[in-house]
ZASEDO-934454 format. One record per residue (C-alpha): residue number from 0; residue in one letter; x, y, z. Coordinates in steps of 0.05 Angstrom, whole numbers, always signed. Each point is the difference from the previous one (the first is absolute). Example, Ala and Ser with C-alpha at 12.3 -4.5 7.8 and 13.67 -1.06 7.14 Angstrom:
BEGIN
nr->0 rest->A east->+246 north->-90 up->+156
nr->1 rest->S east->+27 north->+69 up->-13
! end
This chain:
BEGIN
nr->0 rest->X east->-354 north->-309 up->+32
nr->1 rest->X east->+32 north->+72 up->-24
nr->2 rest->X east->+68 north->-6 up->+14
nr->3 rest->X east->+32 north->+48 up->+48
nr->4 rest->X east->+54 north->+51 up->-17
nr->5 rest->X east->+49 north->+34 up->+47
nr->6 rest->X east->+1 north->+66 up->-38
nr->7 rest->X east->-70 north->+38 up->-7
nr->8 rest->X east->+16 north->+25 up->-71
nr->9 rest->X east->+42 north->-24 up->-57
nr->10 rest->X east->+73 north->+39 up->+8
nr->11 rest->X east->+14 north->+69 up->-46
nr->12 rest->X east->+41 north->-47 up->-42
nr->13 rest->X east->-44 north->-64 up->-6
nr->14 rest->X east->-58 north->+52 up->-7
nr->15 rest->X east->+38 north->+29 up->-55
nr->16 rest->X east->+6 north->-63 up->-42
nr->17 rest->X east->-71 north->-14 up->+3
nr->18 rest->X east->-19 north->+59 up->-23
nr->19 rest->X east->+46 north->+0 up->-57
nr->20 rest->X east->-33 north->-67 up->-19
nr->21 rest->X east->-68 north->+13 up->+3
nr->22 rest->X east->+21 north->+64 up->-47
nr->23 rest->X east->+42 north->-48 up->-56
nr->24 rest->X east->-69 north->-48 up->+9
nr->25 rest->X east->-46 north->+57 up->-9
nr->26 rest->X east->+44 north->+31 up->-60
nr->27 rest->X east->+10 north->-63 up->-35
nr->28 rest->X east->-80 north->-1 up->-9
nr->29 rest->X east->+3 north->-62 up->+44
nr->30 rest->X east->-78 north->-13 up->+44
nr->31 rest->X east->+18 north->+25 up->+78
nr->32 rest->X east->-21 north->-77 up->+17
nr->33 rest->X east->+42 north->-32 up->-40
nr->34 rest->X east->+64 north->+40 up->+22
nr->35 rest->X east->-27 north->+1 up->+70
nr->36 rest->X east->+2 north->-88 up->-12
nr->37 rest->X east->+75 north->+1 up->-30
nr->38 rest->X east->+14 north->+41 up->+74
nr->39 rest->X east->-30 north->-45 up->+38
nr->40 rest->X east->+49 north->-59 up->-26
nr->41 rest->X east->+57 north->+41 up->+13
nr->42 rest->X east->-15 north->+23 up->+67
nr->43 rest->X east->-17 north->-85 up->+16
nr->44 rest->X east->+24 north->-11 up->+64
nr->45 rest->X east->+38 north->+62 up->+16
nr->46 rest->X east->-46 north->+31 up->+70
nr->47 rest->X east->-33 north->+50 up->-48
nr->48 rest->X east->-22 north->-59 up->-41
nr->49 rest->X east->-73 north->-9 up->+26
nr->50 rest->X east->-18 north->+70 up->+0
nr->51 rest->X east->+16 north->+3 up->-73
nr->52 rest->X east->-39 north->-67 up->-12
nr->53 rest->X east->-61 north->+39 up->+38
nr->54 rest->X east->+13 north->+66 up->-60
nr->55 rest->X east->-8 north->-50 up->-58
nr->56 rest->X east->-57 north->-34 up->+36
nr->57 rest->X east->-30 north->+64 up->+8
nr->58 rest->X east->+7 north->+24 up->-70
nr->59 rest->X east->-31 north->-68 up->-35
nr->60 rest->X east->-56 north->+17 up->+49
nr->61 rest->X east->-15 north->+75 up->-36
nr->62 rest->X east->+31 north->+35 up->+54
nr->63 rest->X east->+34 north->+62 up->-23
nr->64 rest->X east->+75 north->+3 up->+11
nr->65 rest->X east->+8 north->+47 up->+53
nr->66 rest->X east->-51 north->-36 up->+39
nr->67 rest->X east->+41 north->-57 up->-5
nr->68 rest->X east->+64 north->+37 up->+21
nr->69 rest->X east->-40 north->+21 up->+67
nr->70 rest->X east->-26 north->-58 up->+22
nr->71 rest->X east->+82 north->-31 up->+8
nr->72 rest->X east->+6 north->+56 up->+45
nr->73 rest->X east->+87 north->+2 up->-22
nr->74 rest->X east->-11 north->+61 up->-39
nr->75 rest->X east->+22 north->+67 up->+17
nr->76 rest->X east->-73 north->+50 up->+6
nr->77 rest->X east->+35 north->+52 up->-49
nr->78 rest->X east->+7 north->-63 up->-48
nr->79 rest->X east->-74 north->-20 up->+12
nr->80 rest->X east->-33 north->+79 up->-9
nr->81 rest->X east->+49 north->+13 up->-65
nr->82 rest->X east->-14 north->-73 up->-39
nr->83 rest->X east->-87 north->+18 up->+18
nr->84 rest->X east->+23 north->+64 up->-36
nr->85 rest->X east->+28 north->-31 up->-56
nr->86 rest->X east->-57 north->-37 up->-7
nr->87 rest->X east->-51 north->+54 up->-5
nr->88 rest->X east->+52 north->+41 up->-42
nr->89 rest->X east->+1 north->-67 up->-49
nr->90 rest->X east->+86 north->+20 up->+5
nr->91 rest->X east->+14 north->-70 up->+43
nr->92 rest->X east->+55 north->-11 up->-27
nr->93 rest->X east->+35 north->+66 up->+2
nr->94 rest->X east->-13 north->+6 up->+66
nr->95 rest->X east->+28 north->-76 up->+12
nr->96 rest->X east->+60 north->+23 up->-35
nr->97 rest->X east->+2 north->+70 up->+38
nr->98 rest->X east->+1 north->-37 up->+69
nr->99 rest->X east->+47 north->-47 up->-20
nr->100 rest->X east->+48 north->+57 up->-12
nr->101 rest->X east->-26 north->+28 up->+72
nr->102 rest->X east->+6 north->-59 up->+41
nr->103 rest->X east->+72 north->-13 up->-34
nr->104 rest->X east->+17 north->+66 up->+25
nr->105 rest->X east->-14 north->-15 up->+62
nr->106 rest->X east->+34 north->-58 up->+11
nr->107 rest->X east->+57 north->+39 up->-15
nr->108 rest->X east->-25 north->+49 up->+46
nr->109 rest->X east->-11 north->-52 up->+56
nr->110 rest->X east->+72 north->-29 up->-6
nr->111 rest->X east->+30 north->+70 up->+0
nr->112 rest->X east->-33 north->+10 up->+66
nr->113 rest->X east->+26 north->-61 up->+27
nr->114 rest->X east->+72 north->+15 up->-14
nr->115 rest->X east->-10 north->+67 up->+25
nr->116 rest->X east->-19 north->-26 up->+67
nr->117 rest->X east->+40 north->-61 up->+10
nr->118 rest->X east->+69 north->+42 up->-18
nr->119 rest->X east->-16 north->+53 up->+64
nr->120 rest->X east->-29 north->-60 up->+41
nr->121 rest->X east->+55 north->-47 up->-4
nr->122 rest->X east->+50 north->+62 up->+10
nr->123 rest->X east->-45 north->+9 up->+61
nr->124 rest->X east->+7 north->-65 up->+25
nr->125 rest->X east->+68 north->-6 up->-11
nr->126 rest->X east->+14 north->+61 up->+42
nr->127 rest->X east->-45 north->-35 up->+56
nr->128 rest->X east->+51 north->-55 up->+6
nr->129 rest->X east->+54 north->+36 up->+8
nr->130 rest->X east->-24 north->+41 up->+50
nr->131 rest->X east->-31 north->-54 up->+37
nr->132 rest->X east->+70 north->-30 up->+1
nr->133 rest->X east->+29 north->+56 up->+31
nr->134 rest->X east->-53 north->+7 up->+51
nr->135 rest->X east->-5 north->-64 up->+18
nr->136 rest->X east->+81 north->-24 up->-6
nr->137 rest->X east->+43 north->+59 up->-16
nr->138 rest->X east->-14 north->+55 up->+48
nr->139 rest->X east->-8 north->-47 up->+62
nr->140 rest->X east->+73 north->-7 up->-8
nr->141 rest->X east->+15 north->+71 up->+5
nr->142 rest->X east->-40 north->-1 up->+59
nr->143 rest->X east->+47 north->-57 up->+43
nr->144 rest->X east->+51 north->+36 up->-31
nr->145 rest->X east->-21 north->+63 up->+37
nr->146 rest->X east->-24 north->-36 up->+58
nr->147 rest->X east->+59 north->-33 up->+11
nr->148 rest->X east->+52 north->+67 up->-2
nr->149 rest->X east->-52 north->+30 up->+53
nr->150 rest->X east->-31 north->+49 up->-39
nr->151 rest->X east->-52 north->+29 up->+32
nr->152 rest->X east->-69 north->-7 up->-16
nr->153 rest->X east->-5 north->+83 up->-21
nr->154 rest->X east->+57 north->-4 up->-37
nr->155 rest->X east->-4 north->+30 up->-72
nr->156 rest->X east->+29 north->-66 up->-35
nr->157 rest->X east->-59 north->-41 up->+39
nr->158 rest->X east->-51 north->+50 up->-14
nr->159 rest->X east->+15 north->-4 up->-79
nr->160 rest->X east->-10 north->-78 up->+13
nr->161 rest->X east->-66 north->+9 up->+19
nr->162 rest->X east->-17 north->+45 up->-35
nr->163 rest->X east->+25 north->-45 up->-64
nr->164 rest->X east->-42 north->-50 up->+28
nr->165 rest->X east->-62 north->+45 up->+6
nr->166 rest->X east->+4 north->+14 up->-64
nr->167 rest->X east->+18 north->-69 up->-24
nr->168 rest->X east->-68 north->-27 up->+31
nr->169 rest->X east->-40 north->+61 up->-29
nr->170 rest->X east->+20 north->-17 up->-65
nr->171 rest->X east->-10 north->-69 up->+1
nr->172 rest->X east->-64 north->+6 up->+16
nr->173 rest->X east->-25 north->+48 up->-56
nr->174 rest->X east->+31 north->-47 up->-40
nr->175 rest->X east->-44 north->-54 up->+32
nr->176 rest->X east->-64 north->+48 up->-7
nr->177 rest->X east->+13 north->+12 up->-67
nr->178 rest->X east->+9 north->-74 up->-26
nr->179 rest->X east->-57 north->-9 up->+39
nr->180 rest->X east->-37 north->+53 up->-37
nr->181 rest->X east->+25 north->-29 up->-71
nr->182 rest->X east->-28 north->-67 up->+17
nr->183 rest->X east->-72 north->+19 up->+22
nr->184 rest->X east->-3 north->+43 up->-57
nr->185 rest->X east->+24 north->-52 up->-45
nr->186 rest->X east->-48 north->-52 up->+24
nr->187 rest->X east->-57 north->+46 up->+2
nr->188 rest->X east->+7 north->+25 up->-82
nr->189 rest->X east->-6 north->-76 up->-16
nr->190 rest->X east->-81 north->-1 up->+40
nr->191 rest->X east->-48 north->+26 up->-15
nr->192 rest->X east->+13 north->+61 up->+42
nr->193 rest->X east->+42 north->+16 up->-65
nr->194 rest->X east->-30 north->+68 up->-12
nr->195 rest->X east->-12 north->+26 up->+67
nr->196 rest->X east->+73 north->-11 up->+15
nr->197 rest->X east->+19 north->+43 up->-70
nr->198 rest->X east->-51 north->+53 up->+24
nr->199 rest->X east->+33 north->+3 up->+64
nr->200 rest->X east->+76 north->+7 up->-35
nr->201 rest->X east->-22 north->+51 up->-49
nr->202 rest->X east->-28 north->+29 up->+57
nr->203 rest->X east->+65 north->+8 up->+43
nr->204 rest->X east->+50 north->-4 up->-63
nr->205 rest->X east->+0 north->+56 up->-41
nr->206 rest->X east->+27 north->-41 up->-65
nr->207 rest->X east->-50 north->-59 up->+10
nr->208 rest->X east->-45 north->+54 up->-11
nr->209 rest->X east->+20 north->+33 up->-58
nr->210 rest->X east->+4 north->-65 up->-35
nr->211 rest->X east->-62 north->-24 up->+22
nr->212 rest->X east->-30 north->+59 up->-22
nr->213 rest->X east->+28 north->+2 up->-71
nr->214 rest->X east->-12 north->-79 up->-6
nr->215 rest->X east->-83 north->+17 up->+11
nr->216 rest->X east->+0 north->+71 up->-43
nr->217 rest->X east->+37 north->-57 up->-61
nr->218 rest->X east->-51 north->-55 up->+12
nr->219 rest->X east->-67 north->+56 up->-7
nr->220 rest->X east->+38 north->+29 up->-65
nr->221 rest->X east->+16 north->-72 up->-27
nr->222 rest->X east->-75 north->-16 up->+14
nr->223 rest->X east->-26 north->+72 up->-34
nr->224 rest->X east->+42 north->-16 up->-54
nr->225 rest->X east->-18 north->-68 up->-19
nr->226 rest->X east->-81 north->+26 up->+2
nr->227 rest->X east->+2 north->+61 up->-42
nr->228 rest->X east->+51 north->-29 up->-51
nr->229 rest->X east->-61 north->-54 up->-15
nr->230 rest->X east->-55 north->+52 up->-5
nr->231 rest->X east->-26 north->+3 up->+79
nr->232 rest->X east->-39 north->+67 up->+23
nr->233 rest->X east->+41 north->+27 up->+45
nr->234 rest->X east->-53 north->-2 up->+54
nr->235 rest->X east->+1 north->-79 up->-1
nr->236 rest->X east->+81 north->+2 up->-3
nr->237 rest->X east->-3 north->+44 up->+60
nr->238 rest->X east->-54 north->-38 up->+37
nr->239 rest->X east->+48 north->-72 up->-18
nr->240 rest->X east->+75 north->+28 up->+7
nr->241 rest->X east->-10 north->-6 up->+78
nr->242 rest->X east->-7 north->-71 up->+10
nr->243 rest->X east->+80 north->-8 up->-24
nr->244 rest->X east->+20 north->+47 up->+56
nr->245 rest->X east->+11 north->-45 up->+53
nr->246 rest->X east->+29 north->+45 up->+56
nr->247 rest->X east->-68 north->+29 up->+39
nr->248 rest->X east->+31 north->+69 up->+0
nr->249 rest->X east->+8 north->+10 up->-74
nr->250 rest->X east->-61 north->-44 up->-15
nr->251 rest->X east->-38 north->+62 up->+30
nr->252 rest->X east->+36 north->+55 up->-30
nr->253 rest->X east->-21 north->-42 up->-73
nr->254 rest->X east->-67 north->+5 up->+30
nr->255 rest->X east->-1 north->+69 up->+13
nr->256 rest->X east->+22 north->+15 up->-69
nr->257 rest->X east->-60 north->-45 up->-17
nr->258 rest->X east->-52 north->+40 up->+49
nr->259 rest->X east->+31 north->+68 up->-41
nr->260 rest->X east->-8 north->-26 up->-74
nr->261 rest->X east->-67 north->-28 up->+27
nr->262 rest->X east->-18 north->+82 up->+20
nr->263 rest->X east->+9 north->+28 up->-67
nr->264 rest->X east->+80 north->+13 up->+9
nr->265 rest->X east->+42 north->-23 up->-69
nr->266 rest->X east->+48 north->-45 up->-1
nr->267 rest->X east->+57 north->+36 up->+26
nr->268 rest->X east->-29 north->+36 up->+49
nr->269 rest->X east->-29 north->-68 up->+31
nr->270 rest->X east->+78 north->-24 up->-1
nr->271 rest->X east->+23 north->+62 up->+28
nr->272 rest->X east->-55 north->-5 up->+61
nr->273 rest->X east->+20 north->-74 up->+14
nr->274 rest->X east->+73 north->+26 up->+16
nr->275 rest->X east->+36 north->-62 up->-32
nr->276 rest->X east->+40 north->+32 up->-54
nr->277 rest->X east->+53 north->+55 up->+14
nr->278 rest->X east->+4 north->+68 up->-36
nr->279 rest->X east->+29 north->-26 up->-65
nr->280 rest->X east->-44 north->-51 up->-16
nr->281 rest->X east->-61 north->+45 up->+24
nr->282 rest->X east->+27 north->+38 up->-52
nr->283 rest->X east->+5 north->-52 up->-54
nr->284 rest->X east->-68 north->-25 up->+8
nr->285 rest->X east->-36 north->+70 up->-7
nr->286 rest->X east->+41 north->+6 up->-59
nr->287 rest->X east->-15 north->-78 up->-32
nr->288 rest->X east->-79 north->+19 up->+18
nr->289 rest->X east->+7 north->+64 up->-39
nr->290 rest->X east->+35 north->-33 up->-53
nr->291 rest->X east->-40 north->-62 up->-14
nr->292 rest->X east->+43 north->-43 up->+25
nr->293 rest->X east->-13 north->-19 up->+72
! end
């Protein structure tokens, strides 16, 4: 019986590691299956340890090694697309090496993030206590105070009591609707309902969607890269970069470039039509393709 994970895919940073292995195996001339065995025994026991049994099983059985990788299912898809790549391109284990330095990246990435959040959130919080506390203990004070001199109820000093206290509840509940909001969205990027939730942040936050977008236009180049440097046609480079875009958006912008090269447009003016790069590197890759060297 597979054993069951709490995480879908392996962390940045335990995804980072791996990779880094499989690149020292692959360099060191060492067979995939015997690498994939000295893994296994590592990984013994730990809750990833059956799905890399099921890898080495996989490759004594001919299975090729990014078949094996999918089948786990604790693989990030950009991992899976790039390592079928590397395949083809017969540059495994530059690419192995080239994702470890990726998924390193963003663990660091991933951490930075965190501390960037928690800092404003806790501030947040903090700043919800204390004006619970004077909502709740502090200004219902001032109020017997008040009531007890006989001020009237349209007084100035009693209306700037309740009005303190108007605002006091206000705030403390977009402070609840906003640690509300954290949570869901929190729980949700850990489901599968992973990359609708991004879509819907880049959609709404301006940054997300920068970075989103220059994360995709890095993975197609990355991909490109790796398949002319080991002799591809650029047709079947084109027609394969896709697959390691894995936001939908982009994915059909990489298409489009596809459907343009595909048409009888060159190289640059397929990259130019799928609206992924910016000016400058539109720029650079007309001038690489008139150079020779793309």
């Amino acid at each position: 019986m597979q054993e069951k994970t709490t995480q879908k895919t392996l962390p940045p940073d335990e995804t980072a590691l791996f990779c880094e292995q499989i690149a020292m195996v692959l360099q060191a001339g060492i067979p995939l299956g015997d690498g994939m065995e000295t893994l296994a025994r590592s990984y013994a026991g730990s809750r990833y340890g059956a799905r890399f049994e099921e890898m080495h099983v996989s490759l004594e059985r001919g299975g090729t090694f990014s078949q094996a990788l999918e089948k786990t299912g604790i693989f990030p898809d950009y991992l899976l697309a790039m390592t079928r790549i590397g395949e083809r391109s017969g540059k495994l284990d530059e690419v192995m090496a080239s994702l470890a330095n990726y998924y390193q990246w963003e663990a660091q990435i991933k951490s930075s993030v965190k501390s960037a959040i928690l800092y404003p959130s806790v501030l947040v919080m903090m700043l919800a206590v204390v004006i619970a506390i004077l909502v709740i203990s502090v200004l219902p004070v001032f109020q017997r105070v008040f009531d007890s001199l006989g001020l009237a109820a349209t007084s100035p000093a009693t209306a700037a009591m309740q009005i303190g206290v108007g605002v006091g509840k206000g705030m403390l509940i977009l402070v609840g609707v906003f640690a509300l909001l954290l949570l869901v969205v929190g729980i949700l990027l850990r489901t599968n309902k992973r990359k609708s939730v991004l879509a819907l942040l880049a959609g709404v936050i301006p940054a997300v969607r920068r970075v989103n977008a220059r994360l995709s236009t890095a993975r197609y180049a990355s991909a490109l890269s790796m398949m002319l440097s080991a002799g591809y046609p650029v047709e079947d480079a084109m027609r394969l970069a896709p697959s390691v875009v894995t936001d939908d958006k982009h994915k059909k912008q990489a298409e489009l470039a596809q459907q343009e090269l595909l048409a009888g447009g060159s190289f640059a003016q397929a990259a130019e039509k799928s609206g992924l790069f910016d000016a400058m590197h539109e720029k650079m890759i007309r001038f690489g393709t008139a150079a020779g060297k793309l």
